[in-house]
Structure formats: structure tokens, C-alpha cells
VMD Tcl script that builds the backbone (N, CA, C; Angstrom):
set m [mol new atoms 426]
animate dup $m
set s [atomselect $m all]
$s set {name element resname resid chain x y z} {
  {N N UNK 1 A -15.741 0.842 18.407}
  {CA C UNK 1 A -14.531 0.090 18.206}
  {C C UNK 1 A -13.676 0.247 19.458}
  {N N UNK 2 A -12.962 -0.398 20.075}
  {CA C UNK 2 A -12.079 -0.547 21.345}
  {C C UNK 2 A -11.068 -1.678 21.154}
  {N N UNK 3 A -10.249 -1.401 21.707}
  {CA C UNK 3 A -8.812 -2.489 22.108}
  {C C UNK 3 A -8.679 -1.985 20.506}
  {N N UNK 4 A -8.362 -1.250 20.515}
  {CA C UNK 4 A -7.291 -0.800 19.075}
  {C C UNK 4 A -5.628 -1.370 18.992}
  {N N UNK 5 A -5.450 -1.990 18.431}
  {CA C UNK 5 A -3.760 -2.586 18.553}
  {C C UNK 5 A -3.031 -2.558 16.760}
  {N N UNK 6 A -2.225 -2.309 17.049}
  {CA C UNK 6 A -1.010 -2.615 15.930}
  {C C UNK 6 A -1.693 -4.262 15.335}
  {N N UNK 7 A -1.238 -4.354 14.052}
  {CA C UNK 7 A -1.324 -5.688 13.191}
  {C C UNK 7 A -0.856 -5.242 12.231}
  {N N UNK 8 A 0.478 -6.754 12.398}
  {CA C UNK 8 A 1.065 -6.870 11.232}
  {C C UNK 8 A 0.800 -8.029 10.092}
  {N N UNK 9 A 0.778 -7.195 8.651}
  {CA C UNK 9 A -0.033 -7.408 7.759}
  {C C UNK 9 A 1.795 -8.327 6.719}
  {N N UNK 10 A 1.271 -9.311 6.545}
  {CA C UNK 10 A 2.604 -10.085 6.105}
  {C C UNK 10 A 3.273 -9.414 4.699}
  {N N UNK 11 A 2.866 -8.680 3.789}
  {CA C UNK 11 A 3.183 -8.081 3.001}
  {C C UNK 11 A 4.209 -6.957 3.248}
  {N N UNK 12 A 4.218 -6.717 4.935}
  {CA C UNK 12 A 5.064 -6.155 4.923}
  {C C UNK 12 A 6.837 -6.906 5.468}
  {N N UNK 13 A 6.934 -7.612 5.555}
  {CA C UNK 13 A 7.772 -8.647 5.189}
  {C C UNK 13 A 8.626 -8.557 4.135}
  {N N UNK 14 A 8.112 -8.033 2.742}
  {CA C UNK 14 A 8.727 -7.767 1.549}
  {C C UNK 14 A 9.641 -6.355 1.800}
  {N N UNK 15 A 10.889 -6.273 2.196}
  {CA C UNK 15 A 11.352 -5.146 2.088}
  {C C UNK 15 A 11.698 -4.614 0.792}
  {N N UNK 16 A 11.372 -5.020 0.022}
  {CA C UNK 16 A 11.645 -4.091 -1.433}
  {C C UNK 16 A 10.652 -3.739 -1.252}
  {N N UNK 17 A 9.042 -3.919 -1.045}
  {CA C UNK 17 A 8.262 -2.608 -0.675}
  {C C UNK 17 A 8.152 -2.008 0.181}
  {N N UNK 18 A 8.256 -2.758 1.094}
  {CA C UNK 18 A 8.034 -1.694 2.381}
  {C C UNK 18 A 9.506 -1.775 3.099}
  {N N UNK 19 A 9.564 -0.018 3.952}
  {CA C UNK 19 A 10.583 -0.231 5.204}
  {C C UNK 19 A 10.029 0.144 6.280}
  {N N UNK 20 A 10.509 -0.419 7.187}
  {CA C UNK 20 A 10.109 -0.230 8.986}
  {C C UNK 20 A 10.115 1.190 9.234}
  {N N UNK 21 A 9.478 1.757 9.731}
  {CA C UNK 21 A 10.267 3.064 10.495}
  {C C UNK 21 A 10.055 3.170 12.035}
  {N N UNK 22 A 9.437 2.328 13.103}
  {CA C UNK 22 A 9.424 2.265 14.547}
  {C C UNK 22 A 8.486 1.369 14.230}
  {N N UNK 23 A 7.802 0.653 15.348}
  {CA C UNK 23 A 7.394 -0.653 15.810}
  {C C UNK 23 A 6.127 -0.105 15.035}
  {N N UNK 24 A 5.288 -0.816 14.128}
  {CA C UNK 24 A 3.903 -0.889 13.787}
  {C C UNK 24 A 3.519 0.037 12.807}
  {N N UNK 25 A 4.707 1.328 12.237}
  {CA C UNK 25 A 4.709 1.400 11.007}
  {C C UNK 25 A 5.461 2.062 9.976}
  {N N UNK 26 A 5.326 1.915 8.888}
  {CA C UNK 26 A 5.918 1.351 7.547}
  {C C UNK 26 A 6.008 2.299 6.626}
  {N N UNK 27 A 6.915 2.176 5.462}
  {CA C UNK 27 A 6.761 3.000 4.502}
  {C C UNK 27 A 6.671 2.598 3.354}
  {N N UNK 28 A 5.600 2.665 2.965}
  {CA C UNK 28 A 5.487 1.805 1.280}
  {C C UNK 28 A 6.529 2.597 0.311}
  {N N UNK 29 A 7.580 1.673 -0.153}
  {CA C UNK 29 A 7.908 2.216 -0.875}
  {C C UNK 29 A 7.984 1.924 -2.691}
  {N N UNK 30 A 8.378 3.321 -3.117}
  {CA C UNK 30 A 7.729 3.080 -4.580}
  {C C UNK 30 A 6.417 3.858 -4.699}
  {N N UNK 31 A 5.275 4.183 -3.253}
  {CA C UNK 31 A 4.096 4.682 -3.537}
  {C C UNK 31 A 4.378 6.469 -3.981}
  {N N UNK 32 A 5.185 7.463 -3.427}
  {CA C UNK 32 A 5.713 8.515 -3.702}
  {C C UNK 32 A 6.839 8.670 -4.500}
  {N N UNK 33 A 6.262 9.678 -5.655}
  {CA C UNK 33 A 7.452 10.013 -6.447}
  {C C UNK 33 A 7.485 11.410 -6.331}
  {N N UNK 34 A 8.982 11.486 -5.936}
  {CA C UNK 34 A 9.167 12.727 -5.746}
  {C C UNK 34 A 9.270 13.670 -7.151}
  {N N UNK 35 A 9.630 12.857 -8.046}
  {CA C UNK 35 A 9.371 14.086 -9.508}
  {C C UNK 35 A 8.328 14.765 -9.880}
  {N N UNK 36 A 7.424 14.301 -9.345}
  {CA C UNK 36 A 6.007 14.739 -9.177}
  {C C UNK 36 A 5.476 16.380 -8.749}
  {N N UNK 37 A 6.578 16.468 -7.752}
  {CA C UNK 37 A 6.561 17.585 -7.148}
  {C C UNK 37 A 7.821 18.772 -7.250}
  {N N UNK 38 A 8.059 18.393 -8.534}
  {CA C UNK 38 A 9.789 19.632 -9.141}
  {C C UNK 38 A 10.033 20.879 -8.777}
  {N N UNK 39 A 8.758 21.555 -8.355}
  {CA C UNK 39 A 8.987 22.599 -8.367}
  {C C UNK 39 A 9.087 23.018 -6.790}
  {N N UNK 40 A 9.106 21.685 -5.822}
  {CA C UNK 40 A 9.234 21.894 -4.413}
  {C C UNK 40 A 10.272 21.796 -3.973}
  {N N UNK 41 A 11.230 22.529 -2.960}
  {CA C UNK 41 A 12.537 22.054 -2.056}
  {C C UNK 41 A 12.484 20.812 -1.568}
  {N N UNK 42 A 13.360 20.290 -1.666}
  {CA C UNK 42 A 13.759 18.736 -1.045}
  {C C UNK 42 A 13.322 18.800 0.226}
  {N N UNK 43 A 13.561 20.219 1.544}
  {CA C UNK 43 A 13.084 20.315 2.625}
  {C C UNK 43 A 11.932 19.792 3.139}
  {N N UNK 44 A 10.778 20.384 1.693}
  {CA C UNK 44 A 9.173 20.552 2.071}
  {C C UNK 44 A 9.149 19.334 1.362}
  {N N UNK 45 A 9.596 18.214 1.121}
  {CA C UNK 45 A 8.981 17.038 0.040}
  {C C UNK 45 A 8.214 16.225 1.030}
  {N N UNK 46 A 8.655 15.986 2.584}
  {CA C UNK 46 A 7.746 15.439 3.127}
  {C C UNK 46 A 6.477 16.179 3.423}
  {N N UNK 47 A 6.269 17.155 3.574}
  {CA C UNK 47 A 4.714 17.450 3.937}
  {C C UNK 47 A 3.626 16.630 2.596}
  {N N UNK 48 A 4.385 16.279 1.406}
  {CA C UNK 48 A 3.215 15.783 0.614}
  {C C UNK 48 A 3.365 14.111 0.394}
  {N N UNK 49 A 4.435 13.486 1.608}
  {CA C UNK 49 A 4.759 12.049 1.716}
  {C C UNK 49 A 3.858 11.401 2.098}
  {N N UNK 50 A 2.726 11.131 1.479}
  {CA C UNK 50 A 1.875 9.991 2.438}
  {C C UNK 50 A 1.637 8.750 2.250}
  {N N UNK 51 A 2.627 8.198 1.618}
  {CA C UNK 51 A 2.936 6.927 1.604}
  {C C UNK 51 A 3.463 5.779 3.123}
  {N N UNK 52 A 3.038 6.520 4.043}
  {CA C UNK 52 A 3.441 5.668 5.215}
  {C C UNK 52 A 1.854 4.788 5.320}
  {N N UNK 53 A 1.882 3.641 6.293}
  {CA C UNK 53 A 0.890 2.627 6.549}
  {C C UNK 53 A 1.531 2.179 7.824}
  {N N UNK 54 A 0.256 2.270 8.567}
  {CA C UNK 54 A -0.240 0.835 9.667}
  {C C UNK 54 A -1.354 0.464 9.633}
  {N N UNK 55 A -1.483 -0.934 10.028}
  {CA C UNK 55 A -2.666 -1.942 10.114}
  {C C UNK 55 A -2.967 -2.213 11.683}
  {N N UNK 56 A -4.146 -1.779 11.954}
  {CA C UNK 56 A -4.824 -1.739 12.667}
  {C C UNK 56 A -5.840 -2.876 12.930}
  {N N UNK 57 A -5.848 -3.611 14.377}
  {CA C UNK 57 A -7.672 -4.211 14.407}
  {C C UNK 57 A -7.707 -3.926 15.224}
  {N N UNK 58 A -8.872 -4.416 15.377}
  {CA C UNK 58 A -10.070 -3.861 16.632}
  {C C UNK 58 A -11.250 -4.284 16.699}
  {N N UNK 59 A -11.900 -4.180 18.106}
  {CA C UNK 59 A -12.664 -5.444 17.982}
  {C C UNK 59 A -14.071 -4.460 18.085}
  {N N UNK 60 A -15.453 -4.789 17.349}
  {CA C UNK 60 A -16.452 -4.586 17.251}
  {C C UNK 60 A -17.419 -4.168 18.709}
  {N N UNK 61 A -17.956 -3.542 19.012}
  {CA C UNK 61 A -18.703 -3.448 19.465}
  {C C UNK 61 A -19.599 -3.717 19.468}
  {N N UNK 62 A -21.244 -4.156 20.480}
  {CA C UNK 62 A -21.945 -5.008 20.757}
  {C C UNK 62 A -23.002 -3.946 19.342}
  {N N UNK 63 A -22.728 -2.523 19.822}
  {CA C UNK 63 A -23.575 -1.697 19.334}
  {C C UNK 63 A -23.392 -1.347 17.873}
  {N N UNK 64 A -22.637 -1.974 17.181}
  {CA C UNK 64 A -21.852 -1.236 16.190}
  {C C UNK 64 A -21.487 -2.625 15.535}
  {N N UNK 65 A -21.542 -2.139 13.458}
  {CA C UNK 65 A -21.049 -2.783 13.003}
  {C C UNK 65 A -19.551 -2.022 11.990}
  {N N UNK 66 A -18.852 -2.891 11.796}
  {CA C UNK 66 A -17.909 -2.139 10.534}
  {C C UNK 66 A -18.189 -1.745 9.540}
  {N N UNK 67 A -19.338 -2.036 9.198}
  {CA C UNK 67 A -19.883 -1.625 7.630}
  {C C UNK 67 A -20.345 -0.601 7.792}
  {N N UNK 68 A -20.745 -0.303 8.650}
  {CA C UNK 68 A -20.910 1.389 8.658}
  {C C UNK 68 A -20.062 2.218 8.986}
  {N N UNK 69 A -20.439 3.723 8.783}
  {CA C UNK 69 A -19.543 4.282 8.186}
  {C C UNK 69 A -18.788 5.032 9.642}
  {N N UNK 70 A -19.143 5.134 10.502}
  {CA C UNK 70 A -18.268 5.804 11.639}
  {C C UNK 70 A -18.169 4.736 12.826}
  {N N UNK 71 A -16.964 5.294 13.925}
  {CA C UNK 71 A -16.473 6.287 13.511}
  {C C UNK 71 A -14.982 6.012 12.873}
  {N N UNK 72 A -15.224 5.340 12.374}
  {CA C UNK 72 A -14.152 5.065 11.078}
  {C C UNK 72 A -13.679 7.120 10.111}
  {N N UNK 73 A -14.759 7.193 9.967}
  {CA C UNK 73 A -14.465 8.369 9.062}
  {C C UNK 73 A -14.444 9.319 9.970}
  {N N UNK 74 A -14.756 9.509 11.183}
  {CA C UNK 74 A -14.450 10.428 11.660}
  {C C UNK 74 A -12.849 10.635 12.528}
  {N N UNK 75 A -12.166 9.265 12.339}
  {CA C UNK 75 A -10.989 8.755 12.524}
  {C C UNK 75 A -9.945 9.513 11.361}
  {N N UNK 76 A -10.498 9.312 10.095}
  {CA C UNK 76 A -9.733 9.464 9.308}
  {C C UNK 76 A -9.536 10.563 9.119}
  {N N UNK 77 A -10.870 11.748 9.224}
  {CA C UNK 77 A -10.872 13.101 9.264}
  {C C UNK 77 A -9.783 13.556 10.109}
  {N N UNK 78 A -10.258 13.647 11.925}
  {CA C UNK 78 A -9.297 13.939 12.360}
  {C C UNK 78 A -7.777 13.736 12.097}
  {N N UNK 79 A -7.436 12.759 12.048}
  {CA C UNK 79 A -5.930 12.309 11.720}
  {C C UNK 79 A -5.196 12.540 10.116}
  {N N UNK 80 A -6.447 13.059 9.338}
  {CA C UNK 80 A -5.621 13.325 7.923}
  {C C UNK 80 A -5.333 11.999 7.311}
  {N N UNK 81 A -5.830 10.830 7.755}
  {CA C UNK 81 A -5.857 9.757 7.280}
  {C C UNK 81 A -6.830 9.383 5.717}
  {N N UNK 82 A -6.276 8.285 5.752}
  {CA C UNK 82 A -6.767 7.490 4.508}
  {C C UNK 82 A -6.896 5.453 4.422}
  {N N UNK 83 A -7.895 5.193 4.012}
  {CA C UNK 83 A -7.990 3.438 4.147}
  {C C UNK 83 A -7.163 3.161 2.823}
  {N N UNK 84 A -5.838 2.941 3.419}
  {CA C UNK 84 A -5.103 2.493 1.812}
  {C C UNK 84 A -5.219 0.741 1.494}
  {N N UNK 85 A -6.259 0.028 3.077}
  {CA C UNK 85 A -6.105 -1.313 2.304}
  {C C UNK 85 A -7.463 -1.717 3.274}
  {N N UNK 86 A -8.430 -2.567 2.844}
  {CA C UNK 86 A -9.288 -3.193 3.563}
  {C C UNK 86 A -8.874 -4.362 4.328}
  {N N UNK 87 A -8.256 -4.940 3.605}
  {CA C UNK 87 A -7.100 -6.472 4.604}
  {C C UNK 87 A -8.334 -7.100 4.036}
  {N N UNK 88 A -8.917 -7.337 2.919}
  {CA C UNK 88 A -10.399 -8.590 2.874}
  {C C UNK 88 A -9.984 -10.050 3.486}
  {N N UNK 89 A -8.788 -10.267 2.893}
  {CA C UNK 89 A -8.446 -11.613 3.499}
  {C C UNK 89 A -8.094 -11.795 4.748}
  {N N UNK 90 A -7.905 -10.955 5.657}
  {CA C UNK 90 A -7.276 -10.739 7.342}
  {C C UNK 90 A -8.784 -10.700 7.572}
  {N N UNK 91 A -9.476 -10.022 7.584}
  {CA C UNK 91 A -11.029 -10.009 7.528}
  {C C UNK 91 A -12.129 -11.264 7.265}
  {N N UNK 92 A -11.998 -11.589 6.356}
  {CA C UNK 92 A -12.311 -13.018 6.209}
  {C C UNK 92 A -12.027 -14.041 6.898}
  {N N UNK 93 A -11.068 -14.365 7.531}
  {CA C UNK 93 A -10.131 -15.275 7.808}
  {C C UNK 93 A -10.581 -15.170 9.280}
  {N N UNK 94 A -10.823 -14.231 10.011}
  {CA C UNK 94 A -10.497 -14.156 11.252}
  {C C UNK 94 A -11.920 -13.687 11.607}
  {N N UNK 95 A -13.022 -13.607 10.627}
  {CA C UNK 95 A -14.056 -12.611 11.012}
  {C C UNK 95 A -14.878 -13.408 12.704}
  {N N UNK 96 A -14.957 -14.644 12.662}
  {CA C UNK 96 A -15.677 -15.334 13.634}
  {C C UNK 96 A -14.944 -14.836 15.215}
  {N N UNK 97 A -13.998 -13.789 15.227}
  {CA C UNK 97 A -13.465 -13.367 16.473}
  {C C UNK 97 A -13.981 -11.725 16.814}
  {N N UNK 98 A -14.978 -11.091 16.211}
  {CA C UNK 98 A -15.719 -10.007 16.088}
  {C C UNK 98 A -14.479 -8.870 16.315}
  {N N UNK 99 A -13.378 -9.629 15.004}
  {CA C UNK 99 A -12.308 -8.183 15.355}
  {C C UNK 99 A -12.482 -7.756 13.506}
  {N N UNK 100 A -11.901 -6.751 13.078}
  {CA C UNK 100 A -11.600 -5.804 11.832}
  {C C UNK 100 A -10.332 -5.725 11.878}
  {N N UNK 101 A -9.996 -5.498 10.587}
  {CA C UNK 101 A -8.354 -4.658 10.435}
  {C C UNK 101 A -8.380 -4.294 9.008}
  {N N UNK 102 A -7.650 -3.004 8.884}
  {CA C UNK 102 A -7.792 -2.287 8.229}
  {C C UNK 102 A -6.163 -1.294 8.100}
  {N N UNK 103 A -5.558 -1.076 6.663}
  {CA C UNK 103 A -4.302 -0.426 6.962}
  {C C UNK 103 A -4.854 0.882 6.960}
  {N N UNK 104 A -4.323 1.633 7.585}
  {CA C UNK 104 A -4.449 3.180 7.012}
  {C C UNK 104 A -2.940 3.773 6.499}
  {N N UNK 105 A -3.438 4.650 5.780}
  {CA C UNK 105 A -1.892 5.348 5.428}
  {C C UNK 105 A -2.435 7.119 5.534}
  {N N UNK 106 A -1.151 7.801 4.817}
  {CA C UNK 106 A -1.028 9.038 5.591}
  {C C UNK 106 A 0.061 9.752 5.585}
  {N N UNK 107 A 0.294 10.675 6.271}
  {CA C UNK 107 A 1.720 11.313 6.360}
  {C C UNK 107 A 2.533 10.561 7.684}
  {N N UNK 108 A 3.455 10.441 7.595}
  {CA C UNK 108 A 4.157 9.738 8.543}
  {C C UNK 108 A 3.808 11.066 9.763}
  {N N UNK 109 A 3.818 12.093 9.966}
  {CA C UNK 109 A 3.377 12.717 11.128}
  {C C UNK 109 A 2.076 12.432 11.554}
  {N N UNK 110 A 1.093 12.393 10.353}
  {CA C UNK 110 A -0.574 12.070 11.035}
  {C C UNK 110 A -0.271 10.520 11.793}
  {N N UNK 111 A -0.209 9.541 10.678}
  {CA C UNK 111 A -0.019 8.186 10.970}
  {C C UNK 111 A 0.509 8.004 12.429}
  {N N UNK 112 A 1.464 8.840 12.931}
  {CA C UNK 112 A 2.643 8.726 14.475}
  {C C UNK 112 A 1.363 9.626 15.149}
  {N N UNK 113 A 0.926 10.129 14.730}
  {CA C UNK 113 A -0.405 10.942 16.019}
  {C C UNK 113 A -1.813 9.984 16.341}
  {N N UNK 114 A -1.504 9.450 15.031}
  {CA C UNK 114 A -3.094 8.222 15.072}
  {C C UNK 114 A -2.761 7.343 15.978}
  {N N UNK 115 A -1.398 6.615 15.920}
  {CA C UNK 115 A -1.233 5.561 16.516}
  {C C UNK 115 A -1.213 5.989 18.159}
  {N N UNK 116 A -0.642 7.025 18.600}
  {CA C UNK 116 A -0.348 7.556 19.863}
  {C C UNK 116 A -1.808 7.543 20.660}
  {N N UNK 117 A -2.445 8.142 19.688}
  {CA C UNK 117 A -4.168 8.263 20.274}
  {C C UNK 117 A -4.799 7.425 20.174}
  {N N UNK 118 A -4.735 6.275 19.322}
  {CA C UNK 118 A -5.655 5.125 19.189}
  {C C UNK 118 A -5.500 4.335 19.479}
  {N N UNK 119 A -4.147 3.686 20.215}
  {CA C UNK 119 A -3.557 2.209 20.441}
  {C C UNK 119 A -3.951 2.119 21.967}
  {N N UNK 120 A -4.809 1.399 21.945}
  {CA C UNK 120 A -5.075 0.656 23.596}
  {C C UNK 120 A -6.552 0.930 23.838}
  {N N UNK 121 A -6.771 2.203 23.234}
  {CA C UNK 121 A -7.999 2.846 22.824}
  {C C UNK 121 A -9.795 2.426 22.655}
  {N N UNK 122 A -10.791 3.020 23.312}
  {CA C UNK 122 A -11.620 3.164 22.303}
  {C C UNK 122 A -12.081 4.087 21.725}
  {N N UNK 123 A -13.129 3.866 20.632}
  {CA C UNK 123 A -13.044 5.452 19.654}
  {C C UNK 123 A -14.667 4.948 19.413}
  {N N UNK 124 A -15.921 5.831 19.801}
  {CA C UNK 124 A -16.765 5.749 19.590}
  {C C UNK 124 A -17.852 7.401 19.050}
  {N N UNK 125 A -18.577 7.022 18.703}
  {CA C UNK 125 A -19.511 8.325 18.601}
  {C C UNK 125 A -20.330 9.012 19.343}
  {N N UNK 126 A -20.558 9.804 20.175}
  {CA C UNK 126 A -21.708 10.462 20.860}
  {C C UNK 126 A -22.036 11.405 20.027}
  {N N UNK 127 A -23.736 11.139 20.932}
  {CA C UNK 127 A -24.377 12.977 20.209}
  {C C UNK 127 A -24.569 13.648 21.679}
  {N N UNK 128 A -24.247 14.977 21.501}
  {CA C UNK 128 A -24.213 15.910 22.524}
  {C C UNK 128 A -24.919 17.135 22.200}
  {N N UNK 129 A -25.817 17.476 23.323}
  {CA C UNK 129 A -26.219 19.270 23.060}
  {C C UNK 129 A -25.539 20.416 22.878}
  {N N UNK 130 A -25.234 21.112 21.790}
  {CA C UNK 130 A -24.239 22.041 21.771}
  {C C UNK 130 A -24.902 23.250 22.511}
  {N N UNK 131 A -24.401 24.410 22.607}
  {CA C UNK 131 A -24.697 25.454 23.179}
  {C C UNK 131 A -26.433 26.400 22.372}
  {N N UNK 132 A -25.961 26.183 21.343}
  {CA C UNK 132 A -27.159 26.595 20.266}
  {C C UNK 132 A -28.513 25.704 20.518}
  {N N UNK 133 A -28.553 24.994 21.103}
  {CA C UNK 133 A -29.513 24.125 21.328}
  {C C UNK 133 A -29.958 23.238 20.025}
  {N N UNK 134 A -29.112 22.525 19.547}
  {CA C UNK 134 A -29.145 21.444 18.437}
  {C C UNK 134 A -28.076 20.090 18.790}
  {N N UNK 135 A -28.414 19.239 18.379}
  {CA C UNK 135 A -28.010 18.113 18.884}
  {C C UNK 135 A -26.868 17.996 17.954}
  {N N UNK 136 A -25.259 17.322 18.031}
  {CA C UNK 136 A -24.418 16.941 16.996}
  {C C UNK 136 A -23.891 15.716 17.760}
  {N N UNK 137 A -22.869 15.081 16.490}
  {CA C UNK 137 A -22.233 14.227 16.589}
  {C C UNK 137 A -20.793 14.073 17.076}
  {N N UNK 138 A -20.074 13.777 17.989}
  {CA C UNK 138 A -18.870 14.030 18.031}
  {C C UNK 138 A -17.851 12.940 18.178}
  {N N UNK 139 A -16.634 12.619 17.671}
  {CA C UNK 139 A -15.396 11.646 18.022}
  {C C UNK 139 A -15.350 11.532 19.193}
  {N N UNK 140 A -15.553 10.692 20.298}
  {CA C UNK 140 A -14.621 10.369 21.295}
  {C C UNK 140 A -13.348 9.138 21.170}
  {N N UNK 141 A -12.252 9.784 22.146}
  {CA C UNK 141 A -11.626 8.327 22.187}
  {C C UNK 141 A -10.915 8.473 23.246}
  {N N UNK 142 A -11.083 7.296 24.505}
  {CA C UNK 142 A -10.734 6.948 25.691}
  {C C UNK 142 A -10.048 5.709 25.811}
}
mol reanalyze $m
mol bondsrecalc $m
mol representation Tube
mol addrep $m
């Protein structure tokens, strides 16, 4: 996956669900209830906020399809992320331009680290010799 960019997904338009919080992403709101968590300080309520979202595309690689599974998941690992929306219809609509988009959501701290590292980006998989002499898989992103 490469040329990673911001996309905005028109649903967020609706400010009774969502609010802005800096250019490209959002806070669903309504998705966190804080009663949920009573027995926590108001301080610590964000570490369990992960109701933030951005929508992401990006365009396919020659080598690579989206339906499989990395490195999508190894995206999400690192960053503490989550696919809170497939976009089927942004997907559909646009598929004949060999781009994807996809929202992720998260903690508004992961989400602000994803975007920092992934926007302009590509993010692919290598396998490399580790020291043990066994082959693994690893995230890159340049």
C-alpha cells in the first residue's frame, strides 16, 4: 500500500455525530459512554476513549491485493488500531482507480501517531533473516 492520504468520508458532515478535532480526524460521538467506566477518575477516562476515526485510502500495489490480510493488520497492531468501517460504498464506487479506503478508529493518541507515520507513506511487508537464523516477517513504512 503507498500514497497513504487522509479521506473524507461524508458522514462526517453530520455534526451531531461526529466532531472535528484537527484536519483528517474525528470523534464519533455517542460511540463512548463514560458510565461504563464508574469506577474510573474523570482524569484516566481517556486512556479507554477510542471512539476517535480517520479514513484513509491508498492505492494498491502491483504486488498486493486488499483482500488480504497484511499489512493492514500489521498496521493495526502496531498503532493499537481498529477497522471501525470498510467504506463498501467509497470502495465500490471508486474501485476502477486501484485505490481502498478504509476508517480506522482508536484512541485519539494511537489514531494522531498512525496518521503522523502513515500519511504520504508506504507501508509494506518484508521477510528478513533474524539473528537466530529463521526467516520473519516485518512492518515497514517509508
Amino acid at each position: 500500500m503507498k500514497n497513504i492520504q487522509f479521506f473524507h468520508v461524508k458522514k462526517y458532515d453530520n455534526q451531531t455525530d461526529y466532531q472535528l478535532i484537527e484536519p483528517g480526524i474525528y470523534k464519533e460521538l455517542g460511540a463512548f459512554e463514560p458510565a461504563q467506566f464508574s469506577s474510573i477518575s474523570e482524569d484516566d477516562l481517556h486512556f479507554f476513549d477510542d471512539s476517535y476515526r480517520m479514513a484513509i485510502q491508498f492505492e494498491i500495489e502491483d504486488n498486493e491485493t486488499f483482500q488480504g490480510q497484511y499489512p493492514m493488520e500489521d498496521i493495526l497492531d502496531q498503532f493499537s488500531l481498529h477497522v471501525a468501517d470498510f467504506l463498501d460504498e467509497e470502495n465500490s464506487q471508486r474501485n476502477r482507480l486501484n485505490c481502498e479506503y478504509v476508517e480506522l478508529g482508536g484512541k485519539l493518541s494511537c489514531i494522531q501517531e498512525a496518521s503522523h507515520a502513515l500519511l504520504g507513506k508506504r507501508a509494506f511487508n518484508e521477510r528478513y533473516l533474524d539473528d537466530d537464523g529463521e526467516y520473519y516477517i516485518r512492518l515497514v513504512i517509508e
